[in-house]
C-alpha positions in Angstrom: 266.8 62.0 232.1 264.3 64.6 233.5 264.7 66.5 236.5 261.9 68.4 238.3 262.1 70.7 241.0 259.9 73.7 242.3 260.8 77.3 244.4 258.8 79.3 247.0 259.3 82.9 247.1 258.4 85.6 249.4 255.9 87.4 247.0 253.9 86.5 244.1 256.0 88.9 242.0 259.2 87.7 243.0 257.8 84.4 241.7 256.4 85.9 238.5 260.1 87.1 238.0 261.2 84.1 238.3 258.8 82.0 236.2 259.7 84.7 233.0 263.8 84.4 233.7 263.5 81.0 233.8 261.3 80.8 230.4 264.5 82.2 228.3 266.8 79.6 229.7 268.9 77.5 227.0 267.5 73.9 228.6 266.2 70.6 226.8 262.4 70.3 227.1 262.2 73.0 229.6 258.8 73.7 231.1 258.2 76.4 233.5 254.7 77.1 235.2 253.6 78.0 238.9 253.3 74.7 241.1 250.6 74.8 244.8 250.3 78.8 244.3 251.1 82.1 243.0 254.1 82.1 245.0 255.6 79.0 244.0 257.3 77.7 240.5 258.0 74.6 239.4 260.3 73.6 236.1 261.0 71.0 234.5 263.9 70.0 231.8 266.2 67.2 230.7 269.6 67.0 231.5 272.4 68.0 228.8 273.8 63.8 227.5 277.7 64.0 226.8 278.2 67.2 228.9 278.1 69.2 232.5 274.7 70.5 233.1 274.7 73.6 235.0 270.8 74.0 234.9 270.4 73.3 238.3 272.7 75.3 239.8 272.0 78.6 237.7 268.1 77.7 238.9 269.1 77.9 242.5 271.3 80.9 241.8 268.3 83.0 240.4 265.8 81.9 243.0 268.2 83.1 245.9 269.1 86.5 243.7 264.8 86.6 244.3 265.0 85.8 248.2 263.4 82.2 247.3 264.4 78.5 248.1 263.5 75.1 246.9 260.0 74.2 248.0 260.5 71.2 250.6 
């Protein structure tokens, strides 16, 4: 199954910072790009079959590390 979800930061480099974290992340079919601007990113992947997927959670971790939030 494929999950989708997309951050706002404060700062187009706090988004930047972000996007290239994000890129090295161990994730199925992972896809990160910006999403409406420079400030937001939006990634995509495919949850882990047979085990606990932390993606999410180390996502939403990293983007409050960079003062950002889940774009609503």
């Amino acid at each position: 199954m494929e999950n989708s979800v997309e951050y706002v930061f404060p700062s187009e480099s706090q988004a930047y910072r972000f996007l290239n974290t994000v890129k090295h992340f161990d994730a199925e079919e992972l896809k990160v790009k910006y999403g409406r601007s420079d400030r937001f990113v939006a990634v995509r992947y495919r949850y882990a079959l047979g085990e606990f997927d932390a993606t999410l959670s180390r996502l939403d971790d990293l983007a409050r590390e960079l003062e950002g939030e889940e774009a609503a």
